[in-house]
C-alpha positions, 0 to 999 in steps of 0.5 A: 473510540476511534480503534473501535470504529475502525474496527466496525468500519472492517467489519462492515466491508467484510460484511459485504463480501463473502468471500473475503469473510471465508478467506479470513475463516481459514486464520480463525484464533490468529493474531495479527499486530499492525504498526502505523507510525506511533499507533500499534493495534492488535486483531484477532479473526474470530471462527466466522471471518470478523476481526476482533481488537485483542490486547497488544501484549498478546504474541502476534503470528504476524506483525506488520509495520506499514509506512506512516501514509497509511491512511491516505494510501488506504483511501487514494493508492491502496495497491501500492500499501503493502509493497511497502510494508515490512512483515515478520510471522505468518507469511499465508496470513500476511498474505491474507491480509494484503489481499483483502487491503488490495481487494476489498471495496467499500459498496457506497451506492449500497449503503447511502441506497439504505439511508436516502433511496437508490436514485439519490445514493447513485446521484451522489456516489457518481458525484463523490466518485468525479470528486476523487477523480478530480482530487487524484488529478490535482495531486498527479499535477502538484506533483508533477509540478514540484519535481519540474520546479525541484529539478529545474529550478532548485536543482534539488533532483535530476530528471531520470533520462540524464541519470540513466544515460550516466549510469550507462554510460558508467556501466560501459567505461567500467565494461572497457576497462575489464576488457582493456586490463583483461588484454594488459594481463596476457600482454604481462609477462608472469 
């Protein structure tokens, strides 16, 4: 029930956009098996653009293993979704794919202009729009917060500037010593 609509929901976004429908006409009779935690689910892309559900046994020419956030990702980062997938197959459908997840937008104003009117779709679209904003903010602070209070207080994690002058400074000590066993080797007799 839940796949299916999903699968209404990406139906819908590509619905919208043409342009994403045409990119998709190109892998017409491809598979593609997506891997989220637990969940496996199949498409396939039909000749006019739409994603259908097909059976998981069926060999996929690309599967594509996306981390276990996946859903949060989608909705608050989606850019940062597929540099952290693990693909195998198809690398030009992988790419098809990524590209539309990075790219394709969901028209809210448009769809709630349909069910309520335009002036009362774009009143709420601009209030649910400062409400991300604002939810988006709070996280970037807890999250800010948490790492002070790990690095600070528990001494679980290091800031970043100490870390890289170490590391600098580690890089440099093991430079000298190059250079000082490079001069003790013409100093050697053979």
């Amino acid at each position: 029930m839940l796949l299916r609509a999903a699968y209404a929901f990406l139906n819908h976004l590509l619905d919208q956009e043409p342009w994403a429908r045409s990119r998709l006409r190109d892998f017409a009779g491809q598979l593609a098996c997506f891997h989220v935690g637990p969940l496996s689910f199949s498409v396939s892309v039909d000749p006019s653009g739409t994603l259908i559900p097909v059976d998981a046994t069926q060999k996929p020419d690309v599967t594509i293993h996306l981390p276990d956030d996946t859903p949060i990702r989608f909705l608050v980062n989606r850019h940062s979704l597929m540099q952290e997938a693990r693909i195998s197959g198809s690398a030009d459908f992988a790419e098809a794919l990524g590209f539309l997840a990075r790219n394709l937008e969901w028209d809210v104003e448009s769809d709630l202009a349909r069910l309520i009117g335009d002036t009362a779709a774009h009143r709420l679209a601009g209030i649910g729009s400062q409400f991300v904003t604002r939810k988006q903010l709070a996280g970037e602070r807890l999250a800010a917060n948490l790492f002070e209070f790990a690095a600070d207080e528990l001494h679980l994690v290091e800031r970043p500037g100490p870390v890289h002058r170490f590391c600098s400074e580690v890089d440099r000590l093991r430079d000298d010593l190059a250079r000082l066993e490079k001069q003790v080797s013409k100093l050697s007799p053979s």
